[in-house]
C-alpha positions in Angstrom: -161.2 -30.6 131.9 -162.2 -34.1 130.3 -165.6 -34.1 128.1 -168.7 -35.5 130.1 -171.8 -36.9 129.8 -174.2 -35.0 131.6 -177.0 -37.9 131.9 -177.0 -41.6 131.3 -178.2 -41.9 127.7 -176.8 -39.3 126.4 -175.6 -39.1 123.4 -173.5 -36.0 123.3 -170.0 -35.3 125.7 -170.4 -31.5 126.8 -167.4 -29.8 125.6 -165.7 -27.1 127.8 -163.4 -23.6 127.0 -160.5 -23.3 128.4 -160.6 -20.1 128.3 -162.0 -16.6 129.4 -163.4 -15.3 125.9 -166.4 -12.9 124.3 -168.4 -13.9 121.2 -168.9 -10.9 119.6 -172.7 -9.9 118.5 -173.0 -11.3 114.5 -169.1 -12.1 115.2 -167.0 -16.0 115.7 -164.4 -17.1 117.8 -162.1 -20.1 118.0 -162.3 -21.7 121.4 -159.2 -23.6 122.5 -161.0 -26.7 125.4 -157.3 -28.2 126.0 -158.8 -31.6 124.7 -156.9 -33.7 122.5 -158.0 -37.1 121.4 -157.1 -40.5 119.5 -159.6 -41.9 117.4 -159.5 -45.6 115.9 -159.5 -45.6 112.5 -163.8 -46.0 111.3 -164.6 -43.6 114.0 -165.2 -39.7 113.8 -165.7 -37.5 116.6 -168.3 -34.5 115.8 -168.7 -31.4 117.2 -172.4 -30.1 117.7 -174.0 -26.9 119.5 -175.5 -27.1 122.4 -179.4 -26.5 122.1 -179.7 -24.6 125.5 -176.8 -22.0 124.6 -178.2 -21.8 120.8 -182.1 -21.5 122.1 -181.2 -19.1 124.7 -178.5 -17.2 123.2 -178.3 -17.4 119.7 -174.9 -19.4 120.1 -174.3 -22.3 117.7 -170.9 -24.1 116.1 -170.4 -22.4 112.9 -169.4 -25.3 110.7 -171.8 -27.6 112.4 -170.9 -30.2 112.9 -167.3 -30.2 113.0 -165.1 -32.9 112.0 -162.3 -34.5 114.1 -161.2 -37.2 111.8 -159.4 -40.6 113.3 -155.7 -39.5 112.3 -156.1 -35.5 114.3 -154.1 -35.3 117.1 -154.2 -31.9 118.5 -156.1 -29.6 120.5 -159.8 -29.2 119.5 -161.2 -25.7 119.6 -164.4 -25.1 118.5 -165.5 -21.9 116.3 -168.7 -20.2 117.5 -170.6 -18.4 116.0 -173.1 -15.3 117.8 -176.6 -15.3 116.1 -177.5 -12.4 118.2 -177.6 -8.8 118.3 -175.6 -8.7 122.2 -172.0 -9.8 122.7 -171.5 -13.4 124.5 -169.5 -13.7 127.1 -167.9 -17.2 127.8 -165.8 -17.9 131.4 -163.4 -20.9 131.0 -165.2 -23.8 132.6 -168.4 -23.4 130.2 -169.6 -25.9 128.5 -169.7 -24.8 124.8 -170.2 -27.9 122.7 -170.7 -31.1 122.7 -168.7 -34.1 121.6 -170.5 -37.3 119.2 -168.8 -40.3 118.3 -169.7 -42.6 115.2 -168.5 -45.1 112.9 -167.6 -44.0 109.6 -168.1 -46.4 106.1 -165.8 -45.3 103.3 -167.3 -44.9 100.0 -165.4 -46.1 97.0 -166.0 -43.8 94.1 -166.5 -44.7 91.2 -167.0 -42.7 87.2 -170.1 -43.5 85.7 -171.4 -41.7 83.1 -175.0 -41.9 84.2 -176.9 -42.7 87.1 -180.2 -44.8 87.7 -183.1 -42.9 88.0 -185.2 -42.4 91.2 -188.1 -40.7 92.6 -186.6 -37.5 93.3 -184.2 -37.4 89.9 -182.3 -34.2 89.8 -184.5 -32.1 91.8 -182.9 -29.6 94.3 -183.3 -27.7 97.2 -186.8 -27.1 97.9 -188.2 -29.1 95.7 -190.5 -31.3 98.0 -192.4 -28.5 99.2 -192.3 -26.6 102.5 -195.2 -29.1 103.4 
């Protein structure tokens, strides 16, 4: 089944499985959609959750968001991942994720031994405050 947008505006292509599957409770699972795609070069594709199945359910994509770069050519399949404390049971048909398109810029890297200095500096996580 081919990605779709469920409203105009949208920004995101619901994903579907293509398959009959559980998500375990506190378990993943890779799940095949049967959707292969070809990407220009300076375009990814990214795989998000879906905010009704992740509010509701405690479903999300485990490495969120998940990268289909330009030159992949075969089937995506999406790992979820089961917040929750029940077992998740997915009939093929569902929508399970949802597909975002971008254009991509290409750093050029480049060793320097130090860097200007800003605002932030080094600072890590948490360092702004939770406020």
């Amino acid at each position: 089944m081919l990605p779709a947008y469920a409203q105009p505006g949208d920004a995101g292509a619901d994903l579907r499985s293509r398959i009959d599957t559980v998500v375990p409770a506190r378990g993943r699972v890779m799940v095949p959609t049967g959707v292969s795609i070809a990407l220009p070069d300076g375009y990814v594709c990214l795989v998000h959750p879906r905010s009704g199945l992740a509010a509701k359910h405690g479903i999300t994509v485990l490495n969120t968001p998940g990268t289909v770069d330009a030159g992949y050519r075969g089937e995506i399949a999406v790992n979820l991942y089961n917040t929750g404390e029940q077992d998740f049971s997915i009939t093929a048909g569902d929508r399970i994720a949802q597909l975002v398109f971008q254009k991509v810029e290409r750093a050029n890297f480049i060793r320097v031994e130090t860097l200007p200095e800003s605002h932030r500096g080094d600072a890590g996580f948490g360092s702004t405050g939770v406020n």
